[in-house]
C-alpha positions as CSV (number, residue, x, y, z in Angstrom):
1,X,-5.0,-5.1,13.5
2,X,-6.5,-2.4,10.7
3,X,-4.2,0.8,10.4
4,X,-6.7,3.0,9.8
5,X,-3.9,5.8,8.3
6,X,-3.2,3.2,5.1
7,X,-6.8,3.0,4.6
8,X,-7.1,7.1,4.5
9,X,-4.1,6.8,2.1
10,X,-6.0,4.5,0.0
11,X,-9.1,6.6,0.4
12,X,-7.3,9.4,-1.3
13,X,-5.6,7.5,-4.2
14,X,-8.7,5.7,-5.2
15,X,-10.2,9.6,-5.8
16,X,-6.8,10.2,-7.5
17,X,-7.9,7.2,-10.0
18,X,-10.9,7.7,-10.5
19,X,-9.9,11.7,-11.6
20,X,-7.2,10.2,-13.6
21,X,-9.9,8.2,-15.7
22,X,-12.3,11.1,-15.8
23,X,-10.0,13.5,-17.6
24,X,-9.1,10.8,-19.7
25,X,-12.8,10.0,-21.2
26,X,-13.8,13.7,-20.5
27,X,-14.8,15.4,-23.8
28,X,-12.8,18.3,-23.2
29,X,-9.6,19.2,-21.0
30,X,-9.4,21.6,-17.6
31,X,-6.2,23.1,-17.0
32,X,-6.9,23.3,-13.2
33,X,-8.2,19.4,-13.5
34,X,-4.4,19.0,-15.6
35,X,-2.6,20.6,-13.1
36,X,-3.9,19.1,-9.7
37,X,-3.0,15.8,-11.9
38,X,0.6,17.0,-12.7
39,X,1.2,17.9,-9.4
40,X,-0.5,16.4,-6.9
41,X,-1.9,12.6,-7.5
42,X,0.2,9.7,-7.2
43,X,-2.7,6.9,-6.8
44,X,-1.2,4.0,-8.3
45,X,2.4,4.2,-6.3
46,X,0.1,4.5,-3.0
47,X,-2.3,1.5,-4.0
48,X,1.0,-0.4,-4.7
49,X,3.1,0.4,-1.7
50,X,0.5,0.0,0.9
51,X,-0.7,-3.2,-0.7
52,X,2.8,-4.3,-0.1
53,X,2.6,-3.2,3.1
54,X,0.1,-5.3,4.0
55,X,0.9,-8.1,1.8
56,X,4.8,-8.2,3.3
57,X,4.5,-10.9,5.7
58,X,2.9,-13.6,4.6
59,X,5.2,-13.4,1.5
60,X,8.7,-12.3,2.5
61,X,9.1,-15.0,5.1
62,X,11.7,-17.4,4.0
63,X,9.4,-20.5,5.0
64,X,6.6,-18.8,3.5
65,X,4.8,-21.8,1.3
66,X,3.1,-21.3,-1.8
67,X,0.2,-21.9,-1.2
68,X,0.1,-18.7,0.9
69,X,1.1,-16.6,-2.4
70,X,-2.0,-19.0,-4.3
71,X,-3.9,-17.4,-1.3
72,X,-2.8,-13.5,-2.3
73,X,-2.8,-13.7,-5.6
74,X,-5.7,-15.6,-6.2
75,X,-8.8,-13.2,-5.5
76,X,-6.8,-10.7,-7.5
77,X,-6.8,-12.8,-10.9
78,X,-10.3,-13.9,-10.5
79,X,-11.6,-9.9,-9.8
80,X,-9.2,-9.0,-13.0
81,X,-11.2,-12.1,-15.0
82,X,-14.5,-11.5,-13.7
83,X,-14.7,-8.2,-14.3
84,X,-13.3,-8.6,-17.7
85,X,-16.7,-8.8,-20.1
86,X,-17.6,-5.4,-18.9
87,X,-14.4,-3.7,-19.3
88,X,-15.2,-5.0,-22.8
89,X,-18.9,-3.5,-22.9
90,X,-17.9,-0.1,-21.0
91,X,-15.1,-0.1,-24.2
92,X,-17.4,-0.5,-26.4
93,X,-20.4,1.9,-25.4
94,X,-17.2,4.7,-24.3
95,X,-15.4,4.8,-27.7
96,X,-19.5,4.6,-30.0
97,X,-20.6,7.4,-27.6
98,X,-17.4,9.9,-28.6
99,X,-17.9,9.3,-31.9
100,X,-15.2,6.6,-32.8
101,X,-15.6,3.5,-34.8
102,X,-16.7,0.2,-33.4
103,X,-13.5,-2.4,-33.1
104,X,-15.4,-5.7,-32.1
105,X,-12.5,-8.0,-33.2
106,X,-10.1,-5.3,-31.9
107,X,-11.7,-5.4,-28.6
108,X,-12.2,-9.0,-28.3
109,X,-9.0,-9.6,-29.1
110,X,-7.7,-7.3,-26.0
111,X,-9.9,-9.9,-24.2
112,X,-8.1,-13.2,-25.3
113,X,-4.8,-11.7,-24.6
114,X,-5.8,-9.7,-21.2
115,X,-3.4,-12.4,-19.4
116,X,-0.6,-11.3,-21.6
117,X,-1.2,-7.5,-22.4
118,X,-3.1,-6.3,-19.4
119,X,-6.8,-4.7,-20.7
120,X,-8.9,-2.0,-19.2
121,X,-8.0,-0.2,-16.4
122,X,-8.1,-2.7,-14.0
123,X,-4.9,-3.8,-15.0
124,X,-3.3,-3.1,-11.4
125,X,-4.9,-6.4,-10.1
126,X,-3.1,-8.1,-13.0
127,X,0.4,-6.5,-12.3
128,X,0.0,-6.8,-8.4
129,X,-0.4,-10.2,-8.7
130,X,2.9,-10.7,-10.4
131,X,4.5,-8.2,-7.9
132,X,3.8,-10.6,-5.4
133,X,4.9,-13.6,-7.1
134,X,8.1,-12.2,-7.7
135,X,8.5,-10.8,-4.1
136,X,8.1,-14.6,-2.7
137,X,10.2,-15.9,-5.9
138,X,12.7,-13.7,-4.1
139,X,12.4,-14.2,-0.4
140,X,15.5,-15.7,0.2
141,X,17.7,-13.3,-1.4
142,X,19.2,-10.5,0.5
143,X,16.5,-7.5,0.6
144,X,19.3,-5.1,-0.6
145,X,20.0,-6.8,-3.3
146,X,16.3,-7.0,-4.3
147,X,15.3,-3.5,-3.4
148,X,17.7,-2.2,-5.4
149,X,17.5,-4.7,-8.6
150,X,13.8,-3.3,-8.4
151,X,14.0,0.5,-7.4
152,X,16.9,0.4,-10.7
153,X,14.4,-1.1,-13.3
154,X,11.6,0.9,-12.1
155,X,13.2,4.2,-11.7
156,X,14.5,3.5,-15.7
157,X,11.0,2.7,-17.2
158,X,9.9,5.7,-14.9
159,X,12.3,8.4,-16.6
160,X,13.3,6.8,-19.6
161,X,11.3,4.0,-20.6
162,X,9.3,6.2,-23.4
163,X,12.2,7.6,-24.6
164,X,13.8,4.4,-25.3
165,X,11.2,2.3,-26.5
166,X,9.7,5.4,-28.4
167,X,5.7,5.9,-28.3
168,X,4.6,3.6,-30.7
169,X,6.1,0.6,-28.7
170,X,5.1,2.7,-25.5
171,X,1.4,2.9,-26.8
172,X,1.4,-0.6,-28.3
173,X,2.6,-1.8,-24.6
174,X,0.0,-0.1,-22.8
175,X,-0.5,0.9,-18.8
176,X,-0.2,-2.4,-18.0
177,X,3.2,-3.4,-19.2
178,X,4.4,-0.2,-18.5
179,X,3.6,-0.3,-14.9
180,X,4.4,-3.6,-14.3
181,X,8.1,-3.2,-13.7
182,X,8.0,0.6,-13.0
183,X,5.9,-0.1,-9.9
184,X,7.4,-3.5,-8.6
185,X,10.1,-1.2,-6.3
186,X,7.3,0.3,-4.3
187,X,5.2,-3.0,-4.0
188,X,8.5,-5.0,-2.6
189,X,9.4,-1.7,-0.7
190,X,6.1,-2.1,1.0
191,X,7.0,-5.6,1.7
192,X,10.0,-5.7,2.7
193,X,9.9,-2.4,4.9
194,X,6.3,-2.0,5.7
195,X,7.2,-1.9,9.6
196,X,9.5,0.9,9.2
197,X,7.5,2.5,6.6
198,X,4.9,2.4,9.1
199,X,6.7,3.7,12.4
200,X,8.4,6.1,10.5
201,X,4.6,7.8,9.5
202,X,4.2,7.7,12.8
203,X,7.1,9.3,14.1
204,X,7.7,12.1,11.5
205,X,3.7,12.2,10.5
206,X,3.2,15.9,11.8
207,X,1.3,18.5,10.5
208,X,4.3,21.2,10.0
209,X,6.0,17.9,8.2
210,X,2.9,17.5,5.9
211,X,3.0,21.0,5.1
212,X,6.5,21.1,4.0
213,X,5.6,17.3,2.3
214,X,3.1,19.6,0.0
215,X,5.5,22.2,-0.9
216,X,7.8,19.7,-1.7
217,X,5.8,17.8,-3.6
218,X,4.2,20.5,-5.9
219,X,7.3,22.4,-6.5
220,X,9.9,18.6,-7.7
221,X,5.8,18.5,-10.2
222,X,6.2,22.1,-11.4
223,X,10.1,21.8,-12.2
224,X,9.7,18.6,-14.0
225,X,6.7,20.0,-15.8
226,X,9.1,22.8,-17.0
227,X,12.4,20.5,-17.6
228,X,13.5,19.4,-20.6
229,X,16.2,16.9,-21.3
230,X,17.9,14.5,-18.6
231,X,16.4,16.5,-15.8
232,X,12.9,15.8,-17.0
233,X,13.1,12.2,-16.4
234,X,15.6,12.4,-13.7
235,X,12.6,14.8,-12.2
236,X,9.9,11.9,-13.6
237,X,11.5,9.7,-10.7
238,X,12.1,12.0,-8.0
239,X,8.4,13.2,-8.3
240,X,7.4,9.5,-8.5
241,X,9.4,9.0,-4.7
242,X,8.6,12.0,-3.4
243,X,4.6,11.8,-4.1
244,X,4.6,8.3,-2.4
245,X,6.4,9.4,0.6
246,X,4.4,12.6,1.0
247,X,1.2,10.7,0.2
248,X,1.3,8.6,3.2
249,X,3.0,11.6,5.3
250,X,-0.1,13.1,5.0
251,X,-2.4,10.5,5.3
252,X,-0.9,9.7,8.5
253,X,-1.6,13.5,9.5
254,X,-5.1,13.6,8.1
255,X,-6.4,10.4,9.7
256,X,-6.5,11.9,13.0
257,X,-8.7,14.6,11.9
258,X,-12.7,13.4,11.7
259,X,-12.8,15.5,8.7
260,X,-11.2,12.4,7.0
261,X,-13.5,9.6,8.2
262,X,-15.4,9.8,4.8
263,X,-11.8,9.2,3.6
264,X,-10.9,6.1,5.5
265,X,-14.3,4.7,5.3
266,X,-13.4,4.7,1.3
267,X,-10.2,3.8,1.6
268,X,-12.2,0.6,3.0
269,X,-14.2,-0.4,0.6
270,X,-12.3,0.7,-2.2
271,X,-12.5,-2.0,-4.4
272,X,-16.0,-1.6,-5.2
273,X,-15.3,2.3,-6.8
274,X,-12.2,0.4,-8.4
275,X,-14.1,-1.6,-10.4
276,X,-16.9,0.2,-11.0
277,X,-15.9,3.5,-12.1
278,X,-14.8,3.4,-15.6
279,X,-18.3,2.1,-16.2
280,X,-19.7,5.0,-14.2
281,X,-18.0,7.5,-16.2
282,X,-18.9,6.0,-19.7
283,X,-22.2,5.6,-18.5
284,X,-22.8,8.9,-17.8
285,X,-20.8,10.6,-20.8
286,X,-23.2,8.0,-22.9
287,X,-26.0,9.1,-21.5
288,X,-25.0,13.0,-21.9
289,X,-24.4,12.4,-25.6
290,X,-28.2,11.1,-26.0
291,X,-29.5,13.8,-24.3
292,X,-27.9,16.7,-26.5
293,X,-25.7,17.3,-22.7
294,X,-22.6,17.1,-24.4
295,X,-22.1,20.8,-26.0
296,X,-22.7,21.9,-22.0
297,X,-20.2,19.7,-20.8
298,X,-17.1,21.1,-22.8
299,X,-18.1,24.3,-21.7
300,X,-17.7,23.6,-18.5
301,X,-14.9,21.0,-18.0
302,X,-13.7,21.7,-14.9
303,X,-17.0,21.1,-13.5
304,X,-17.9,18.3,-15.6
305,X,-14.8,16.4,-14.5
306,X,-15.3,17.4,-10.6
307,X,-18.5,16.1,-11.0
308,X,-18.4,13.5,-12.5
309,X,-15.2,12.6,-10.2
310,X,-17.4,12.7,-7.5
311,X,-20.3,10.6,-8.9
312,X,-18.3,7.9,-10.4
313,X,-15.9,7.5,-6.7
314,X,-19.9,6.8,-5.1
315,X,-22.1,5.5,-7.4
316,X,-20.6,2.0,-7.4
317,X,-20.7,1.7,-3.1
318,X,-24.3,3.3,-3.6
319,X,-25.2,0.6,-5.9
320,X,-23.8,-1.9,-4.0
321,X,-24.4,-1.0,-0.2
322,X,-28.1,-1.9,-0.2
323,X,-27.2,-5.7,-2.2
324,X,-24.2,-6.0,0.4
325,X,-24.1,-9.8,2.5
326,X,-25.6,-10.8,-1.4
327,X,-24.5,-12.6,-4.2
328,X,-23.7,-9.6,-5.3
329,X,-20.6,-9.5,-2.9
330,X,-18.9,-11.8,-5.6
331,X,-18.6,-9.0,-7.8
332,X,-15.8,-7.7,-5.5
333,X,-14.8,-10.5,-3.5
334,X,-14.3,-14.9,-4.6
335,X,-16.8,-16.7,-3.5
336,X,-16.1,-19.1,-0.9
337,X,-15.1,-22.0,-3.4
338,X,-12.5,-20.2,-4.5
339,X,-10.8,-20.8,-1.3
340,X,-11.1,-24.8,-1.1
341,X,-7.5,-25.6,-1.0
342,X,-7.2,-23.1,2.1
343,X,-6.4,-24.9,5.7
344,X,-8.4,-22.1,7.2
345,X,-12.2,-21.3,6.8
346,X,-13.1,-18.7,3.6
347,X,-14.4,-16.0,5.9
348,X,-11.0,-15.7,7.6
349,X,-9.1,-15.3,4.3
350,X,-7.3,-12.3,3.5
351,X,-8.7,-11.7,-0.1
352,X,-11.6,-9.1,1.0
353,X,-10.1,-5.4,0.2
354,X,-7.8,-6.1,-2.3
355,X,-6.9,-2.8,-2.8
356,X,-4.5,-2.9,0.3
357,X,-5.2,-7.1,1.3
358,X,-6.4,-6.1,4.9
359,X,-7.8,-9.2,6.4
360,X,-12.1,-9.4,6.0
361,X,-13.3,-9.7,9.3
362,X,-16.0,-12.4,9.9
363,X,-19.1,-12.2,7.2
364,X,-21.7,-10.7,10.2
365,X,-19.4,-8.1,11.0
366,X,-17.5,-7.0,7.4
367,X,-17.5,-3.3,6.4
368,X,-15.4,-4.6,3.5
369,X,-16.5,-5.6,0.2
């Protein structure tokens, strides 16, 4: 059964991303675009959670075989290699078009060791793999003993990790490595709790609730912006939690409301603007600079990055909607020889929205990439 508030909570965090990568290859900064980031977008922690949500019981079982983890993390390793040669192009075409030097060995060598230092920014499909080996390495343990193992090692890297390791090391390690173990918590939280996580949305999911979630939320992102010291990363963690939480508080709220549909209907398919939208983004800021564009666009960055937040969310479903049932559908989901060691038949497998792992419904009726 599909829980349509988890797909509104992805629906949001995949927007969340996709802003996050905007003002990132933007050519100038918006403070309003700087703030709402600072303050109110916690996509990755949501994409990891709920994927553990959903992920939770075909792994935490203690008879759980493994070929039922080969079944999970499969489709993930195969998008993240797939999908690798145009991380390298979009690279490429992003860092000529700003102005920068061409790194051809540099970025082919990012390639080669993708496995090892995760490249591009679909590195999430590389570290939720590893999440859920390491969830069904440790199903037999106590979940106490795991949860907090986890929630310890994550809430470190979280606060203090840079700090530590200084930036160089930081930078050299990249989002990858850095959010491998400072998200693993949430995705074995997910697991391990998801029914609870779940009925307690439910039961506390209120709109007075999500109002005070807000408040909450923006004002732990407006201390820690202004802390210094140990409260700054103690603050780093606390804004990490408390986003989550509030995150799927008020997807929970907002999913009743029709409003949202566009939302869920996202959340659904979000794969497709997962992928595509780094290549979006460069393709259009590409494009600006040939046409003489670029001058307009850092005088107007707010607008620049709301638009081109919006485009680069749609263009890759709008692309891909009328090629749907396709070929093309192995651009976001293993074709069905991936899946020949499976007992069960590849249309039933799990691997369809792997942002989140709900289950693809039978080809004829799949509103999931």
């Amino acid at each position: 059964m599909r829980i349509g508030w988890l797909d509104t909570a992805k629906g949001f965090a995949i927007v969340g991303i996709v802003l996050i990568h905007v003002a990132a290859w933007a050519p100038a900064d918006s403070e309003i675009a700087r703030w709402v980031l600072d303050h109110l977008v916690m996509p990755l922690p949501v994409f990891f959670i709920v994927s553990g949500i959903l992920a939770g019981p075909a792994l935490t079982a203690h008879d759980t075989p493994a070929r039922h983890l080969v079944t999970r993390i499969t489709p993930l390793l195969y998008l993240y290699v797939l999908w690798q040669p145009g991380v390298f192009v979009y690279r490429l075409v992003g860092h000529s078009s700003a102005g920068e030097d061409l790194d051809l060995i540099g970025e082919t060598a990012r390639v080669i060791a993708a496995f090892v230092r995760p490249n591009g920014e679909i590195w999430y499909l590389w570290a939720l793999a590893l999440h859920f080996v390491l969830v069904w390495l440790t199903r037999r343990l106590p979940a106490v003993v795991v949860l907090s193992a986890l929630t310890v090692v994550g809430a470190w890297v979280i606060g203090w990790g840079r700090s530590v390791v200084g930036d160089d090391l930081w930078h050299v390690a990249g989002p990858g490595l850095q959010g491998l173990p400072q998200f693993a918590f949430l995705t074995a939280i997910g697991a391990h709790l998801g029914p609870r996580l779940i009925a307690n949305a439910d039961r506390f999911g209120s709109p007075p609730v999500a109002v005070v979630a807000v408040c909450v939320w923006v004002a732990v992102g407006e201390a820690h912006a202004r802390s210094t010291g140990i409260m700054e990363h103690a603050l780093a963690v606390l804004h990490v939690v408390i986003g989550t939480a509030s995150a799927l508080v008020i997807a929970r709220v907002l999913d009743d409301l029709r409003v949202t549909n566009p939302i869920r209907a996202l959340g659904r398919w979000s794969i497709v603007p997962y992928l595509t939208h780094t290549a979006v983004i460069v393709g259009l800021l590409a494009s600006a600079e040939l046409l003489g564009a670029t001058p307009f666009l850092v005088a107007h960055p707010t607008g620049t990055i709301a638009a081109l937040t919006v485009v680069a969310t749609l263009a890759g479903l709008v692309g891909y909607w009328p090629v749907r049932g396709t070929r093309a559908d192995h651009l976001f989901r293993p074709p069905p020889a991936v899946h020949r060691w499976s007992d069960r038949p590849p249309r039933d497998r799990s691997s369809a929205d792997i942002l989140g792992g709900h289950r693809a419904p039978p080809r004829d009726e799949s509103t999931v990439p």
